[in-house]
Biopython code that builds the backbone (N, CA, C, O; Angstrom):
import numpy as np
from Bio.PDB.StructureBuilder import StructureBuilder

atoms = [
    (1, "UNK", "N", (0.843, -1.180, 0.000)),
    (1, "UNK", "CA", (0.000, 0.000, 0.000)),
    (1, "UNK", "C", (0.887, 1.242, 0.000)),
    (1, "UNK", "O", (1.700, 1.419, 0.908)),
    (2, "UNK", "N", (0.764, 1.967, -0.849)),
    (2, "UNK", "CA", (1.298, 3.556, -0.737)),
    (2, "UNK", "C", (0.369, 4.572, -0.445)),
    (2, "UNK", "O", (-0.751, 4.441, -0.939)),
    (3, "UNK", "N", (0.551, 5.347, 0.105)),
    (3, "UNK", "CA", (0.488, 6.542, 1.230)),
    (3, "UNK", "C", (0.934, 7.779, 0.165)),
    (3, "UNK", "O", (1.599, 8.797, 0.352)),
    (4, "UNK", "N", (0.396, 7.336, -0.803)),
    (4, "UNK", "CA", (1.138, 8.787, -1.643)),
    (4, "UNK", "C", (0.430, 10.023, -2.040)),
    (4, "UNK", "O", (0.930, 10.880, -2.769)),
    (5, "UNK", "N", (-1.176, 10.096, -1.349)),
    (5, "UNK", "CA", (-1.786, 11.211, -1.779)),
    (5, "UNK", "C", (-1.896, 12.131, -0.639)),
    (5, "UNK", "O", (-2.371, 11.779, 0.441)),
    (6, "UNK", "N", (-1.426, 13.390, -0.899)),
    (6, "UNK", "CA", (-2.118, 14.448, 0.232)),
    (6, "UNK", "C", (-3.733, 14.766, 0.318)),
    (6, "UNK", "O", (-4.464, 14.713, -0.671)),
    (7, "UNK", "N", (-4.081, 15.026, 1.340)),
    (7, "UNK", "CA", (-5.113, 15.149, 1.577)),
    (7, "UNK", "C", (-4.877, 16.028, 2.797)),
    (7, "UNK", "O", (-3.915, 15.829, 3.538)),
    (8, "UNK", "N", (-5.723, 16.961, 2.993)),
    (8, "UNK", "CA", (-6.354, 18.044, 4.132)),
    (8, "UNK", "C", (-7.269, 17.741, 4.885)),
    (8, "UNK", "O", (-8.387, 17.960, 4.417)),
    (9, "UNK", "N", (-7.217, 17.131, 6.322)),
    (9, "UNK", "CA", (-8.304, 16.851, 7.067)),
    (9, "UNK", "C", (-8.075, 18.131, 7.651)),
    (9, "UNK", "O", (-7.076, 18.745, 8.026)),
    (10, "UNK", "N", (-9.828, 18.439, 7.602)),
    (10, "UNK", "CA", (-10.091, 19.714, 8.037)),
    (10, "UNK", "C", (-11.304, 20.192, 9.462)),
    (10, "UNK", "O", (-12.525, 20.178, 9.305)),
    (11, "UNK", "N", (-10.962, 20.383, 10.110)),
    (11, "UNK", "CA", (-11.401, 20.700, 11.589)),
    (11, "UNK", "C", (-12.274, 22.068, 11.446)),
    (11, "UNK", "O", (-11.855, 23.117, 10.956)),
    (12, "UNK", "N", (-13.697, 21.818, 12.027)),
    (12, "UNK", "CA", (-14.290, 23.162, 11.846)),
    (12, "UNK", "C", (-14.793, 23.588, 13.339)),
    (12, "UNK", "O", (-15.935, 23.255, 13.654)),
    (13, "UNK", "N", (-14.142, 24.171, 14.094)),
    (13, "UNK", "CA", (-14.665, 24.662, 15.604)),
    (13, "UNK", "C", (-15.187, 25.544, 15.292)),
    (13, "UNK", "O", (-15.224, 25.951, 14.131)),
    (14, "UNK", "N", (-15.986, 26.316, 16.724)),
    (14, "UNK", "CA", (-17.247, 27.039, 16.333)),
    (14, "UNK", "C", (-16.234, 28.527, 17.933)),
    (14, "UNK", "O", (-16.360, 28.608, 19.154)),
    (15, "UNK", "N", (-15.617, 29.110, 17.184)),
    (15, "UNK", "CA", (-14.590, 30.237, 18.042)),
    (15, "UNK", "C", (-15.587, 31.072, 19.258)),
    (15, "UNK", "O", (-16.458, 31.811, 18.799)),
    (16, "UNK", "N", (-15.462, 30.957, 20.864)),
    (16, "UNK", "CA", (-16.087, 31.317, 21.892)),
    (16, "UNK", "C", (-15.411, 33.163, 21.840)),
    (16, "UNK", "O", (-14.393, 33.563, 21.274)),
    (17, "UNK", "N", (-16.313, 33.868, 22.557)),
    (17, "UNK", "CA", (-16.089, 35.022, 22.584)),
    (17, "UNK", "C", (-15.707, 35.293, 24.423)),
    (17, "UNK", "O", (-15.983, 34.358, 25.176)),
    (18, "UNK", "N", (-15.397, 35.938, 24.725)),
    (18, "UNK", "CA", (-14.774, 36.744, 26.721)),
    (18, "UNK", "C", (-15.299, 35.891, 27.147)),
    (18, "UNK", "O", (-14.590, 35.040, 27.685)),
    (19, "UNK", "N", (-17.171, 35.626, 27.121)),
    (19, "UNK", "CA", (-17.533, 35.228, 27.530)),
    (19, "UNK", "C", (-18.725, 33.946, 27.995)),
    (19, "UNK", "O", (-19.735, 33.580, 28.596)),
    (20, "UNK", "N", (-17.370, 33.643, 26.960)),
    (20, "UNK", "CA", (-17.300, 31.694, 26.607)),
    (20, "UNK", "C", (-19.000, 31.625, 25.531)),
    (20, "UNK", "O", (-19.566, 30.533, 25.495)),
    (21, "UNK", "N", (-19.351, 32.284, 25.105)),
    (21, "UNK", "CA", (-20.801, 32.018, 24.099)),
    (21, "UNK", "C", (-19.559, 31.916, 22.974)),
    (21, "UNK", "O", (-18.383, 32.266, 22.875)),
    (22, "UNK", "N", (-20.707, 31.122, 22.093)),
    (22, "UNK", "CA", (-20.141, 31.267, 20.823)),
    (22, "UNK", "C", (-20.122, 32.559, 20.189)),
    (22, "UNK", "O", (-21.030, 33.342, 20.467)),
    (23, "UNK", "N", (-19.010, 32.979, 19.187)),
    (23, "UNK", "CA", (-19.140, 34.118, 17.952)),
    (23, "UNK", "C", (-20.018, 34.183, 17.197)),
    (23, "UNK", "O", (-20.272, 33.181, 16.529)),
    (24, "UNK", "N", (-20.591, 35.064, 17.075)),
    (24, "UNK", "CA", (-21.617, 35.596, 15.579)),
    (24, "UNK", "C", (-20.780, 36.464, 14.973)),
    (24, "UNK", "O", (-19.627, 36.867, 15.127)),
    (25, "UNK", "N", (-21.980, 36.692, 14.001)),
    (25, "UNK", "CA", (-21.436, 37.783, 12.605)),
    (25, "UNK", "C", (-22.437, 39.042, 12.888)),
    (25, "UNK", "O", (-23.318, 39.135, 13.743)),
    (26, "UNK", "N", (-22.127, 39.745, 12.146)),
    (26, "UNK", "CA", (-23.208, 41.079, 12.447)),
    (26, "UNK", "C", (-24.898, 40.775, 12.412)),
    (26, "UNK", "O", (-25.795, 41.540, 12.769)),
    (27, "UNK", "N", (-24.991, 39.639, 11.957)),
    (27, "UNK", "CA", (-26.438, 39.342, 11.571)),
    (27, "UNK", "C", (-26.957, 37.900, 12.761)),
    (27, "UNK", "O", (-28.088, 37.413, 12.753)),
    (28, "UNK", "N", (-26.168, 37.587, 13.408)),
    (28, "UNK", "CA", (-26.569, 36.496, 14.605)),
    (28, "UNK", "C", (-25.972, 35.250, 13.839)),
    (28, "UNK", "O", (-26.408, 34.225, 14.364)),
    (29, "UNK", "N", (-25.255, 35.021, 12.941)),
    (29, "UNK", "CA", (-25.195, 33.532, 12.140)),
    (29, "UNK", "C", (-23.877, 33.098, 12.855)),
    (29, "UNK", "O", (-22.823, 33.732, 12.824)),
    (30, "UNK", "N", (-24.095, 31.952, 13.487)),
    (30, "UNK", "CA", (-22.501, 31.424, 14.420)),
    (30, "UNK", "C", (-21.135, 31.406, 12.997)),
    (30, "UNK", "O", (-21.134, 31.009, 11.831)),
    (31, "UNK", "N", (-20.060, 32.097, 13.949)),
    (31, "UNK", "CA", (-19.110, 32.321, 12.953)),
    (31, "UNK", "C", (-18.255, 30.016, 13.073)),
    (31, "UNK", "O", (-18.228, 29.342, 14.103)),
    (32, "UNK", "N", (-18.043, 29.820, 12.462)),
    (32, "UNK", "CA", (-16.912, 28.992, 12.435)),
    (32, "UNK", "C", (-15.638, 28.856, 11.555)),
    (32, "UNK", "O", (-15.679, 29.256, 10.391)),
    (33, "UNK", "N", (-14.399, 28.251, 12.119)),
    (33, "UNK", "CA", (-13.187, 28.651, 11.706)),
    (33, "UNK", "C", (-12.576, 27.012, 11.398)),
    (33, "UNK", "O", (-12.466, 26.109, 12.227)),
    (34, "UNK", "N", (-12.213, 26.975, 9.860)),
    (34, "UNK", "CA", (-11.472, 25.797, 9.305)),
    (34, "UNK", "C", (-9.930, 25.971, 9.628)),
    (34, "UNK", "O", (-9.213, 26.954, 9.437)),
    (35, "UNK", "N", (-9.655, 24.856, 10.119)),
    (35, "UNK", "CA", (-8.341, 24.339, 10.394)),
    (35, "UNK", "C", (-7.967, 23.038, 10.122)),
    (35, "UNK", "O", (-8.346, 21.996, 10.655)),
    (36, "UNK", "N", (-6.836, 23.303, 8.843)),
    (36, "UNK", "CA", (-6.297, 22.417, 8.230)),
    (36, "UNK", "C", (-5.315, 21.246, 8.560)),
    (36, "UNK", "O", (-4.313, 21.777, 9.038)),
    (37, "UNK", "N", (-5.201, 20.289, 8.530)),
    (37, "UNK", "CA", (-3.419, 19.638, 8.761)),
    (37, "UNK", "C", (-3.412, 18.605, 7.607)),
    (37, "UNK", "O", (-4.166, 17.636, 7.516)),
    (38, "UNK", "N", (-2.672, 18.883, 6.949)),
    (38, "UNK", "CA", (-2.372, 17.219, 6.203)),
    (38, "UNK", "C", (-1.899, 16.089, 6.328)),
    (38, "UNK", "O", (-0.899, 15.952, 7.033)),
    (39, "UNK", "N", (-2.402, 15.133, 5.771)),
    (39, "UNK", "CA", (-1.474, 13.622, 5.701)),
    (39, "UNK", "C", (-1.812, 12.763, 4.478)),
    (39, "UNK", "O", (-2.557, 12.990, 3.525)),
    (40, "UNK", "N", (-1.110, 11.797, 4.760)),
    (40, "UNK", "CA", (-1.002, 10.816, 3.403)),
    (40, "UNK", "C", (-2.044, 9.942, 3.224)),
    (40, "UNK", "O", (-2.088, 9.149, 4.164)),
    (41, "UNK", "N", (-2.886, 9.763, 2.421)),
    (41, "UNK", "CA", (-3.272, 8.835, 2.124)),
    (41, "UNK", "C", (-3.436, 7.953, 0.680)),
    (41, "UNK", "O", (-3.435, 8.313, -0.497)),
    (42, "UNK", "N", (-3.599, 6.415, 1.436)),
    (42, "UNK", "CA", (-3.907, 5.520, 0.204)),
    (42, "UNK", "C", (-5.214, 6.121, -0.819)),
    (42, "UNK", "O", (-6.184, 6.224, -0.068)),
    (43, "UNK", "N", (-5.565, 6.504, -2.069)),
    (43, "UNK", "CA", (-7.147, 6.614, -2.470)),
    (43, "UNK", "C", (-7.241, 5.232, -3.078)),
    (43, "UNK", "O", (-6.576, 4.769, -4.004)),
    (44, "UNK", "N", (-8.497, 4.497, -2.151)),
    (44, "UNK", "CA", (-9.183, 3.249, -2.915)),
    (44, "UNK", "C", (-10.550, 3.632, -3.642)),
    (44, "UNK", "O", (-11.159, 4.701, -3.653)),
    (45, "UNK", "N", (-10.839, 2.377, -4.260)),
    (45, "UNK", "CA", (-12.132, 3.130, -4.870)),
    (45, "UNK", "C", (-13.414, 2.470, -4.059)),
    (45, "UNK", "O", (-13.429, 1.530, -3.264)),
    (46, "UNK", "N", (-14.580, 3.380, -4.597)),
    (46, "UNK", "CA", (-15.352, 3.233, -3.902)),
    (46, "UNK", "C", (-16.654, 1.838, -4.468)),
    (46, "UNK", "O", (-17.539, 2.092, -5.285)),
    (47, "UNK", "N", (-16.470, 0.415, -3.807)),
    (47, "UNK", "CA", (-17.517, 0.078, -4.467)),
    (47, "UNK", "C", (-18.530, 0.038, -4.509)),
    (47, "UNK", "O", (-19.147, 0.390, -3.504)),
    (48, "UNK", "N", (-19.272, -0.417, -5.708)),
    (48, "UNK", "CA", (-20.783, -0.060, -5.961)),
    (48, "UNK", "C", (-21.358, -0.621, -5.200)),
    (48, "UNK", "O", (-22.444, -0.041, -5.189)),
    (49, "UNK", "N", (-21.422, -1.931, -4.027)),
    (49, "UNK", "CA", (-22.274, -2.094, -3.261)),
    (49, "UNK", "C", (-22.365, -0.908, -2.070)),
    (49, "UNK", "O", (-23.365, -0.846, -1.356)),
    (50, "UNK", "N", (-21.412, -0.114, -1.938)),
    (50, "UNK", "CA", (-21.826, 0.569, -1.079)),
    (50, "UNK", "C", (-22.050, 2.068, -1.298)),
    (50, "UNK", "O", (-22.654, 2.834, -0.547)),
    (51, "UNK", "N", (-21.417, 2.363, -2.538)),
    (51, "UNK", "CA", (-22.194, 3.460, -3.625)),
    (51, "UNK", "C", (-24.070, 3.372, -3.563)),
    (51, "UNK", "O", (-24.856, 4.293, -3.337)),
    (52, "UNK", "N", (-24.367, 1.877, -3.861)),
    (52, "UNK", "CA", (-25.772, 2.303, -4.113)),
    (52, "UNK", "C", (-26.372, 1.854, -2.608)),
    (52, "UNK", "O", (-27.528, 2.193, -2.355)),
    (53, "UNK", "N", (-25.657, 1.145, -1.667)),
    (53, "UNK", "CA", (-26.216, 1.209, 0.063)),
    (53, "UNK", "C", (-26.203, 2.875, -0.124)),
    (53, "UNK", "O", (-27.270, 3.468, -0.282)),
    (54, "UNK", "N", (-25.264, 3.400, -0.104)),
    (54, "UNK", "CA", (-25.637, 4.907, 0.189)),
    (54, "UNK", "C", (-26.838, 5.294, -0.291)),
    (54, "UNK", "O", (-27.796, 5.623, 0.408)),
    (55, "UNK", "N", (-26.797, 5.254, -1.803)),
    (55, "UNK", "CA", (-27.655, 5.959, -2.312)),
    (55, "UNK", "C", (-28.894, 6.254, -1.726)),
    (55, "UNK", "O", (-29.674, 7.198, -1.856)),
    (56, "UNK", "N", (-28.897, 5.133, -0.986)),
    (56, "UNK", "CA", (-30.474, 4.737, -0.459)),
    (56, "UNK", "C", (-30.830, 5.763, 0.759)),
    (56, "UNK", "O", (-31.932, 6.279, 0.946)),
    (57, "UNK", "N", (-30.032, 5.885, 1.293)),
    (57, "UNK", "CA", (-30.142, 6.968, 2.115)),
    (57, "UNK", "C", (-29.901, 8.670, 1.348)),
    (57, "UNK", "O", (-30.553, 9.472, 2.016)),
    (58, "UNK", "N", (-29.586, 8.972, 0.844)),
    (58, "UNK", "CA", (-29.485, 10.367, 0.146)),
    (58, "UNK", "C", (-28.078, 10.261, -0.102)),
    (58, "UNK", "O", (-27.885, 10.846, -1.169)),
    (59, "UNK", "N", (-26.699, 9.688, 0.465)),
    (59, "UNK", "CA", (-25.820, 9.603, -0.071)),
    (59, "UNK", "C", (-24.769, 9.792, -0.701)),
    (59, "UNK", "O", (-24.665, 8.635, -1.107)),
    (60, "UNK", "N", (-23.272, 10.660, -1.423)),
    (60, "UNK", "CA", (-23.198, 10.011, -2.739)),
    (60, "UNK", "C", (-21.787, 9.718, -2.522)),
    (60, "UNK", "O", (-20.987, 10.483, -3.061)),
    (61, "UNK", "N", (-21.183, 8.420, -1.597)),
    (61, "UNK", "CA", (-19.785, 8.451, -1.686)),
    (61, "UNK", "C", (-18.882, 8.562, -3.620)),
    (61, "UNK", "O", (-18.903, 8.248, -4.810)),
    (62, "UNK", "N", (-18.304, 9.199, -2.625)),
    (62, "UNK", "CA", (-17.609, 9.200, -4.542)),
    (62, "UNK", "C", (-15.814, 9.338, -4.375)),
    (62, "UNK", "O", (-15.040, 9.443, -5.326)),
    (63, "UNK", "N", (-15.398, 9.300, -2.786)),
    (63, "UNK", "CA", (-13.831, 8.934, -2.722)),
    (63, "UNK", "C", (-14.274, 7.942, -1.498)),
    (63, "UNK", "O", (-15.305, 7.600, -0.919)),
    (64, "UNK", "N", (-12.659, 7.650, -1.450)),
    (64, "UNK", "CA", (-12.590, 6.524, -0.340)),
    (64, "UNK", "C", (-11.026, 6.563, 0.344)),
    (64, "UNK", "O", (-10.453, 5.501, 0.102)),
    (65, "UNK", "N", (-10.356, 7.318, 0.975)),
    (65, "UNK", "CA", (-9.264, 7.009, 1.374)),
    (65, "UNK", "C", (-8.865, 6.305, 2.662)),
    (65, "UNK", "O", (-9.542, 6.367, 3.687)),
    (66, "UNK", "N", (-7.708, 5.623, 2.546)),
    (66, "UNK", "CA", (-7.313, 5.063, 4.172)),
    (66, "UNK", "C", (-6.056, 5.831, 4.689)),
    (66, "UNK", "O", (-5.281, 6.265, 3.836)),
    (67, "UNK", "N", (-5.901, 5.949, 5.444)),
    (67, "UNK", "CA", (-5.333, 6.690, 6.465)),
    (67, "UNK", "C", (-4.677, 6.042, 7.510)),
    (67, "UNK", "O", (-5.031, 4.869, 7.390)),
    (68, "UNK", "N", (-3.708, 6.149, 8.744)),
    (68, "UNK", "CA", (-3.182, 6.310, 10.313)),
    (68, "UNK", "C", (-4.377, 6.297, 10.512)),
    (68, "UNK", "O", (-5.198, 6.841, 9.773)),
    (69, "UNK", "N", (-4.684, 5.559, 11.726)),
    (69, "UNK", "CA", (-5.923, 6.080, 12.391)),
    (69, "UNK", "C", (-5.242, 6.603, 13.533)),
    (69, "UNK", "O", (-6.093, 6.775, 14.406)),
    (70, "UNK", "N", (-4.113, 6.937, 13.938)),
    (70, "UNK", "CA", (-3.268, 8.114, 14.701)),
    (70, "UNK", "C", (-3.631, 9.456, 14.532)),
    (70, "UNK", "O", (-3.821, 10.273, 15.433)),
    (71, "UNK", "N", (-3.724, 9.652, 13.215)),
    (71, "UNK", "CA", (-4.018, 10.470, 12.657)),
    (71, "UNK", "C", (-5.310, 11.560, 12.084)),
    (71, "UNK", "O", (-5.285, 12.500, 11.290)),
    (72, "UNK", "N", (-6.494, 10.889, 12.958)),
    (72, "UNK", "CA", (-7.563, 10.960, 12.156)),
    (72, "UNK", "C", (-8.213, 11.287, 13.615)),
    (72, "UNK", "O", (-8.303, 10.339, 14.394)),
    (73, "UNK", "N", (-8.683, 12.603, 14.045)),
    (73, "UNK", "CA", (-9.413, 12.819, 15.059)),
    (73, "UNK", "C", (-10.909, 13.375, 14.999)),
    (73, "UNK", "O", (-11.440, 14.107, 15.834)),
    (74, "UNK", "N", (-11.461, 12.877, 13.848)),
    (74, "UNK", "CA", (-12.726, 12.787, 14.152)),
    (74, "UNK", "C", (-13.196, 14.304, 13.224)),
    (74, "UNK", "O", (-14.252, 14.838, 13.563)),
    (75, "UNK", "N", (-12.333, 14.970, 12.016)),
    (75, "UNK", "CA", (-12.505, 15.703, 11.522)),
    (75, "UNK", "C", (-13.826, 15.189, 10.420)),
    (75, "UNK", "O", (-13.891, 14.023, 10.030)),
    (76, "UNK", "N", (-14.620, 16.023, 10.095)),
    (76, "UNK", "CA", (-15.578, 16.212, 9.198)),
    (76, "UNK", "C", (-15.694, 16.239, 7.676)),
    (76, "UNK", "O", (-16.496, 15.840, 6.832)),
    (77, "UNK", "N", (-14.604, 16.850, 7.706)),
    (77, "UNK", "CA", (-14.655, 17.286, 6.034)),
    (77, "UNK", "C", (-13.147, 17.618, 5.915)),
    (77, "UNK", "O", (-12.486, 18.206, 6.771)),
    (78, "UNK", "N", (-12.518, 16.961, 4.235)),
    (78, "UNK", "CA", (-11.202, 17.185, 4.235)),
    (78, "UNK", "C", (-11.358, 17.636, 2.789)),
    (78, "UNK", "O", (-12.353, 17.798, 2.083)),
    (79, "UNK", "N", (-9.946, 17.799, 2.562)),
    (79, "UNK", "CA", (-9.709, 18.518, 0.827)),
    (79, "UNK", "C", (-8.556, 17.722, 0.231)),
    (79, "UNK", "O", (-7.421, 17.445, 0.619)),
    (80, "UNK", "N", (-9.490, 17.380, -1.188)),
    (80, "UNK", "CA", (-7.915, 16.315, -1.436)),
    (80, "UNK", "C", (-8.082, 17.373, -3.654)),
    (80, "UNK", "O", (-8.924, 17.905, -4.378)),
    (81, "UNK", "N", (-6.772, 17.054, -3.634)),
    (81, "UNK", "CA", (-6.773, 18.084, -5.282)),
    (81, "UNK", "C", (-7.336, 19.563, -5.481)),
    (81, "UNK", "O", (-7.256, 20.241, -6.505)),
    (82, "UNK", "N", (-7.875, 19.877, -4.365)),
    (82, "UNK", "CA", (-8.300, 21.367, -4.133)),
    (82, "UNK", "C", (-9.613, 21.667, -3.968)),
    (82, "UNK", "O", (-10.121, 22.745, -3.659)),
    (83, "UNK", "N", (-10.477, 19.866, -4.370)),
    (83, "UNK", "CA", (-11.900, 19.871, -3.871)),
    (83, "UNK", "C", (-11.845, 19.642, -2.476)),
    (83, "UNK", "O", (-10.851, 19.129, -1.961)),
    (84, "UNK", "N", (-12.874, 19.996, -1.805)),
    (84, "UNK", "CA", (-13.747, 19.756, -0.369)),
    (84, "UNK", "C", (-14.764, 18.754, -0.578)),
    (84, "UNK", "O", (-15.666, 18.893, -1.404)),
    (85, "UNK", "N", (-14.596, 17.543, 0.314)),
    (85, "UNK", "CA", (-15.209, 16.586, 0.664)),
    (85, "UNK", "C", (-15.911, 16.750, 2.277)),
    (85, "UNK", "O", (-15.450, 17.534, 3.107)),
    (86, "UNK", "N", (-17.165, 15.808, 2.547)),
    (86, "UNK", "CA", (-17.777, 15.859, 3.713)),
    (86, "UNK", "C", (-17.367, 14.523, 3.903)),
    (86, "UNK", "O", (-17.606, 13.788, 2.944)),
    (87, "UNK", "N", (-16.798, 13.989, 4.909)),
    (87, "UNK", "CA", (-17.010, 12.818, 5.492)),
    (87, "UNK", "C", (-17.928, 11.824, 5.800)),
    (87, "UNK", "O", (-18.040, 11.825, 7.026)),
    (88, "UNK", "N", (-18.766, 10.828, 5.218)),
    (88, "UNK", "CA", (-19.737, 10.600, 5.320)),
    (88, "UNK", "C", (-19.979, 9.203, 6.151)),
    (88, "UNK", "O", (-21.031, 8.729, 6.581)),
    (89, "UNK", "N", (-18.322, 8.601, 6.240)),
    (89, "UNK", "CA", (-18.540, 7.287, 7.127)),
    (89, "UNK", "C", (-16.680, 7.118, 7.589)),
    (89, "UNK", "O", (-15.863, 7.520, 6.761)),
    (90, "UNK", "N", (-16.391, 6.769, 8.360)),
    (90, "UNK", "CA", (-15.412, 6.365, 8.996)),
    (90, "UNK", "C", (-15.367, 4.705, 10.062)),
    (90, "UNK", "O", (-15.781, 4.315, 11.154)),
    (91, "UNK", "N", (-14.593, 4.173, 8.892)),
    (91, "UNK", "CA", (-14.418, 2.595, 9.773)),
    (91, "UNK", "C", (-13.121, 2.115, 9.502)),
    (91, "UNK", "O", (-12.576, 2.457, 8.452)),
    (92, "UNK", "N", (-12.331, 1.084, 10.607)),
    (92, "UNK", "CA", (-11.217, 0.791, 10.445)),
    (92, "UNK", "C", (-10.725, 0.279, 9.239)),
    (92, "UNK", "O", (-11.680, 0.055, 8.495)),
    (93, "UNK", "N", (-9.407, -0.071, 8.598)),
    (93, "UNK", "CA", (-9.271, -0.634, 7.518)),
    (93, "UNK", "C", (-9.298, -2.183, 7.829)),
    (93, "UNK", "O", (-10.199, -2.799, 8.397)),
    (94, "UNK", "N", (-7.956, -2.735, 7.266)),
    (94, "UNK", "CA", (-7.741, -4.040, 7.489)),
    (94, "UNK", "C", (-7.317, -4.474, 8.617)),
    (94, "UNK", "O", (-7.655, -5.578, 9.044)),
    (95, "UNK", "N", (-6.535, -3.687, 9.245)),
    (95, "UNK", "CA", (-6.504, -3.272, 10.805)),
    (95, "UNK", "C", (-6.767, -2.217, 11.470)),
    (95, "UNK", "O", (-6.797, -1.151, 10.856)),
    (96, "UNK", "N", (-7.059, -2.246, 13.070)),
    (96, "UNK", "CA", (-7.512, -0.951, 13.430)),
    (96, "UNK", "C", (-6.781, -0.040, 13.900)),
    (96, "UNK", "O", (-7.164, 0.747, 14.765)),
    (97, "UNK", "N", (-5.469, -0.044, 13.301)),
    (97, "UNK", "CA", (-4.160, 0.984, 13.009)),
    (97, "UNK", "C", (-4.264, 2.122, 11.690)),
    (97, "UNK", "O", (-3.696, 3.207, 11.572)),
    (98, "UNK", "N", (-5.370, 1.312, 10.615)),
    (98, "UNK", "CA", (-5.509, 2.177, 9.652)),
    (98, "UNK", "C", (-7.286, 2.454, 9.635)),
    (98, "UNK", "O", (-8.053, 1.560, 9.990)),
    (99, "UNK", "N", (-7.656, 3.479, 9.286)),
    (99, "UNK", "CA", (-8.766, 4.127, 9.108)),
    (99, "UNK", "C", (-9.872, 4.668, 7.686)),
    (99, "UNK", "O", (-9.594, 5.862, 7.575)),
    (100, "UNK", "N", (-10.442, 4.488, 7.115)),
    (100, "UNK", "CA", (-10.990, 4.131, 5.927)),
    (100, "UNK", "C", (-12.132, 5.724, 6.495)),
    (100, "UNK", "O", (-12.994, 5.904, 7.355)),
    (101, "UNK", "N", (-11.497, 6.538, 5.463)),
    (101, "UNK", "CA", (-12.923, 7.447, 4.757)),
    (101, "UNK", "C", (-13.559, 7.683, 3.589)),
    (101, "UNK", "O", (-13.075, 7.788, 2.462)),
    (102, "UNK", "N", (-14.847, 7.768, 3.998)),
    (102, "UNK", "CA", (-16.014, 7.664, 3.028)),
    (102, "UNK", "C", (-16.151, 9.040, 2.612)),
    (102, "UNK", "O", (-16.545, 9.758, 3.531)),
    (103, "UNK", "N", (-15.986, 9.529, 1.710)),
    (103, "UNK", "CA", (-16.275, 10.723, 1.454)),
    (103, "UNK", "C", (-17.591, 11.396, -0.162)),
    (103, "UNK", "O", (-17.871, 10.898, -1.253)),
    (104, "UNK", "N", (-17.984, 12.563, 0.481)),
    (104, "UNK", "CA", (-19.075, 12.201, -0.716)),
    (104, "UNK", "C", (-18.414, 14.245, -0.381)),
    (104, "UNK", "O", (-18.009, 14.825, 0.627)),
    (105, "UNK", "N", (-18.739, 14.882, -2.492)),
    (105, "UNK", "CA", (-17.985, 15.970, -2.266)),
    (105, "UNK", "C", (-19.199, 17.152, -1.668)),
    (105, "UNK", "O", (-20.301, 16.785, -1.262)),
    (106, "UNK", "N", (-18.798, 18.477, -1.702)),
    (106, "UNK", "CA", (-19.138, 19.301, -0.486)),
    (106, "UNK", "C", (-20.142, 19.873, -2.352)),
    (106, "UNK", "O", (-19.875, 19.755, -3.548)),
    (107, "UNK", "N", (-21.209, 20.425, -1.593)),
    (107, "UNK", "CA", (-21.944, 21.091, -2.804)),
    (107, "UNK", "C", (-21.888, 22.785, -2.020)),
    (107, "UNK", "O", (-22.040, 23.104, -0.840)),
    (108, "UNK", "N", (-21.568, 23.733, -3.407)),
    (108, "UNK", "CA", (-21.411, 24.940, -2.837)),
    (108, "UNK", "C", (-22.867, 25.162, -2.205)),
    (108, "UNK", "O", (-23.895, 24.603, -2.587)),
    (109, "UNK", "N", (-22.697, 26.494, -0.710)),
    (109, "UNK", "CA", (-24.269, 26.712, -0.561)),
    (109, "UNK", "C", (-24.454, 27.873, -1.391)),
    (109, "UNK", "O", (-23.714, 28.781, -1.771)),
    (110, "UNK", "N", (-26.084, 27.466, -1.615)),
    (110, "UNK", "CA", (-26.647, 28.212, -2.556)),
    (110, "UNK", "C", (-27.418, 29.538, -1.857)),
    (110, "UNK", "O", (-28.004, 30.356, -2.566)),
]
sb = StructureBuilder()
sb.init_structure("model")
sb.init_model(0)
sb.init_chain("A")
sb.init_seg("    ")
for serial, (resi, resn, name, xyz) in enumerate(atoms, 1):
    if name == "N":
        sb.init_residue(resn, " ", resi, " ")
    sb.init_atom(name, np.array(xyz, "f"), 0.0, 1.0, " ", f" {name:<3s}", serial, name[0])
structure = sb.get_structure()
């Protein structure tokens, strides 16, 4: 197995103000702040039995990487080639040293 793709797991906290509430914006909408780190991963592909298990639920894995599961703290959404992905499932690989994400990509909001 090679470890040869970067990828951006990306952390989205929600930044407290003096007095520990969360931040807003001028209009009341909670501010949150992306924080990046990278690491390597394997990209496998995604198969169709669990392409169309998704589907069934609304769905749409369309990457699949494995990972350290050292490495992997429970971030949400990562960036691999300069797209943004949502995380949509996380389970061990072949051992539970490595970590398998499901990723389906981020749709701009409208």
């Amino acid at each position: 197995m090679r470890y040869d793709q970067a990828i951006y797991l990306i952390c989205v906290t929600n930044p407290k103000d003096e007095n520990g509430n969360p931040e807003t914006d001028n209009i009341g909408n909670p501010v949150t702040v992306d924080t990046e780190h990278i690491v390597f991963a394997e990209e496998l592909a995604v198969f169709s039995s669990e392409f169309y298990n998704a589907a069934v639920t609304g769905l749409r894995p369309e990457k699949l990487f494995e990972i350290y599961t050292r490495e992997y703290g429970g971030e949400a959404k990562l960036k691999h080639n300069g797209i943004t992905y949502r995380i949509i499932r996380n389970s061990f690989g072949k051992t539970p040293e490595k970590t398998r994400l499901t990723c389906e990509r981020v749709v701009a909001d409208g």
